[in-house]
C-alpha angles and dihedrals in degrees: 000000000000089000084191076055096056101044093051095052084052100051097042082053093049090042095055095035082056091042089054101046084047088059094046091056099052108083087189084070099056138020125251131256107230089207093066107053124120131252130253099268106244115261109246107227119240120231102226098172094061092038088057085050095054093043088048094048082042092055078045102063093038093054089047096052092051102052090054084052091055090044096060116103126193122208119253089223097045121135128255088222138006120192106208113245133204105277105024119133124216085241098054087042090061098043088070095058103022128063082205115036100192094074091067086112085061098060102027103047085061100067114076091220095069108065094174112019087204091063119082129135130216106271094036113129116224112201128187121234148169129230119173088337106304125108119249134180115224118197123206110192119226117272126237128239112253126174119217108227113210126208132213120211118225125198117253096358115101117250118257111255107225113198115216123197129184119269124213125187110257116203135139128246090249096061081059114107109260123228099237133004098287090189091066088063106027095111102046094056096045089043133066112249111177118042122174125240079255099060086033089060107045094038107126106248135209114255108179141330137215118292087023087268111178100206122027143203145187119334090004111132120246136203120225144207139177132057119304137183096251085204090078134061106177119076134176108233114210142157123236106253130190115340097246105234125178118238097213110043093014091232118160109229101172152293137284119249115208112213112226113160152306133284136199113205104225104181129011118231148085103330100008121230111236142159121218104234103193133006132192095187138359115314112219137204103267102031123148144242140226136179105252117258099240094191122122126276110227126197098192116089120168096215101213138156121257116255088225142060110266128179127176154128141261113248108189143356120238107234099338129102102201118007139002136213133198116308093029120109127247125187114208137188108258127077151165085310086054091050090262117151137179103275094033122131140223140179130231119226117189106210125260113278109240112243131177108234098208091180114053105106096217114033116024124171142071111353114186107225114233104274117258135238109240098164167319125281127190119208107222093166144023147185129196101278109006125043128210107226130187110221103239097187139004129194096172127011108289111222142191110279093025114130132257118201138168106276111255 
C-alpha cells in the first residue's frame, strides 16, 4: 500500500466533505424553505401568585433581620478586647458587650471567621468591631507556639532537607466554651421532674434498709416494694415534692419529684435488695423510684426569644422556700403545648407594690404600682404542660406566683 497515496486521497475527502457542510451552514447561500422553519417557541407562564409569595417571605426575612439589628445595644462600658478564660460561659462573654446577650448570633454569624458562634476555645481574642455601622465580633484563635530552626552552612558538606507540613489546632468540643453553667442544671435534664399521681402512685418505694437506719446515704442498703421492670437494675431515687397547680385554671398537672440519689438493684424479690450508689441529699424511708433517664446530657443551650406572645407564672421554687436568685431553678406554668422550647427566654416581673394615694381629688384609695422586671429566666426543659427554667439573671428576688413574660 502507497501509504503518500493514501494520505492525499484522505485529506482531499475530509477537505470537500468540510467545504460542503460549510456551504450548508451559510443561509446567505441558499434560500429557505418556508416549510421548514421553525415555530415560535411557547411562552412558559409565569406563576405570579407564588413569585409575589417568595418576594413577600423574602421582604419577610429581610425586615425581620433588620429589626433584630436595630434592637442590639451595646454597652457603654463595654471592652475593646476579651480574651476568653477557663471557665466563661458564652452567656457571661456577651454580657460584657451586649445589653441583651441573647443577640451574640447576630453579630457573630456575620463574620466569616466565626463558623459556629457557639464554638470558642479558652486563649481566643474577641475583638469589637464596626462595619457599615453595625456592630460585629471578630475572633483571632490562639496561636501556637512554633520554634524557628536555623541552619549553618558548612563548606563542602550538603545542607539538611526539613520537611514542613501544615498545623491545624486540635481540640474537642468539650474544651469549647458552653453557653450557660451546665453544672447548675445537670441534674434536672438527665432526671425525671414531673411525675403524675399516677406514676406517683405505682412507683416502687423504699421500705427499710439495713441497721433500721431512718435516713440513708451512699452505699447503705436499702429494701424494696412495688412492682418493678426486673430487666433493670439502676433507679433514680427521689422524693415527691409540691403538687403543681395552675394558678389560673387550678388544674393539677402533676407533682414534683425531688432527685436524691441512685440506686443499683442487687437481688429481685419481695422486697428487693439494693444499695444506694450515689446521693445528693438524705434518703427516707418511702421514697420513690424511677427508672433512670438514660438520655444525653447536653451543655450547649442557644438562649433565644420566643416568636410568639407568652405570659405565665411561676409554680414552684427548686429548693427555696421564699425567693430565688440566678442560677436557681423555677418551674412555671406553660409548656410544649404553650410554644415553649428548650433556649427560649423569659422575664421575670414581681408584682406592683400596693400604695394609698391620699392626694388625688377624684379617686383616692389603694393604687397597685406597674409590675417590675427582676429578672431573666432560661427554659432548659419542658414538659407538656409546665417548663423548668435557670434564673440567668436577677435584679430583685424572684418569687412563686411572679410573671414571666416574652422579653420586649
Amino acid at each position: 500500500m502507497n501509504t503518500p497515496t493514501f494520505v492525499t486521497k484522505y485529506l482531499i475527502v475530509t477537505f470537500l466533505l468540510a467545504a460542503g457542510v460549510s456551504a450548508c451552514s451559510f443561509p446567505g447561500k441558499r434560500k429557505p424553505d418556508p416549510s421548514l422553519a421553525e415555530a415560535p417557541a411557547p411562552t412558559e407562564e409565569i406563576d405570579t401568585q407564588a413569585t409575589e409569595k417568595q418576594a413577600e417571605s423574602a421582604a419577610a426575612q429581610t425586615d425581620d433581620s433588620e429589626q433584630k439589628l436595630s434592637a442590639i445595644r451595646i454597652k457603654t462600658n463595654h471592652p475593646r478586647q476579651y480574651t476568653v478564660k477557663k471557665g466563661d460561659t458564652l452567656w457571661d462573654i456577651s454580657s460584657q458587650f451586649l445589653r441583651d446577650p441573647w443577640f451574640w448570633p447576630e453579630i457573630w454569624h456575620k463574620n466569616r471567621q466565626v463558623e459556629n458562634p457557639h464554638l470558642i476555645y479558652p486563649g481566643d481574642v474577641l475583638t469589637l468591631v464596626y462595619v457599615n455601622g453595625q456592630p460585629q465580633i471578630e475572633v483571632n484563635e490562639q496561636k501556637a507556639t512554633h520554634t524557628t530552626a536555623t541552619t549553618t552552612v558548612t563548606p563542602g558538606k550538603p545542607l539538611r532537607t526539613v520537611k514542613l507540613s501544615p498545623k491545624i489546632r486540635k481540640q474537642g468540643l468539650d474544651a469549647s466554651v458552653v453557653t450557660i453553667p451546665g453544672d447548675a442544671i445537670r441534674q434536672f435534664l438527665s432526671r425525671p421532674r414531673v411525675v403524675t399521681k399516677e406514676e406517683l402512685d405505682s412507683a416502687p418505694y423504699i421500705l427499710a434498709s439495713d441497721d433500721n437506719h431512718l435516713i440513708m446515704g451512699q452505699d447503705n442498703t436499702i429494701y424494696v416494694r412495688g412492682e418493678m421492670d426486673k430487666e433493670r437494675v439502676r433507679f433514680t431515687v427521689f422524693r415527691p415534692g409540691d403538687e403543681l397547680v395552675d394558678p389560673e385554671t387550678e388544674e393539677v398537672f402533676g407533682y414534683e419529684a425531688i432527685y436524691a440519689g441512685e440506686a443499683h438493684i442487687k437481688e429481685y424479690g419481695d422486697p428487693a435488695i439494693g444499695r444506694l450508689t450515689s446521693t445528693e441529699r438524705e434518703v427516707l424511708i418511702g421514697d420513690r423510684l424511677l427508672p433512670v433517664d438514660k438520655s444525653k446530657i447536653n451543655n450547649l443551650y442557644y438562649p433565644r426569644t420566643p416568636d410568639r406572645d407568652i405570659k405565665g407564672q411561676v409554680i414552684s421554687l427548686f429548693d427555696a422556700l421564699f425567693g430565688i436568685a440566678k442560677f436557681q431553678i423555677a418551674v412555671i406554668n406553660r409548656g410544649s403545648r404553650d410554644g415553649l422550647e428548650v433556649g427560649h427566654l423569659l422575664e421575670t416581673l414581681s408584682a406592683g407594690d400596693t400604695v394609698r394615694d391620699s392626694f388625688s381629688l377624684k379617686e383616692r384609695g389603694n393604687i397597685t404600682l406597674p409590675d417590675k422586671r427582676s429578672g431573666l429566666m432560661m427554659v432548659f426543659r419542658t414538659f407538656d404542660k409546665v417548663s423548668y427554667g435557670l434564673i440567668l439573671e436577677s435584679t430583685l428576688v424572684i418569687n412563686n406566683h411572679d410573671v414571666v413574660v416574652t422579653p420586649k
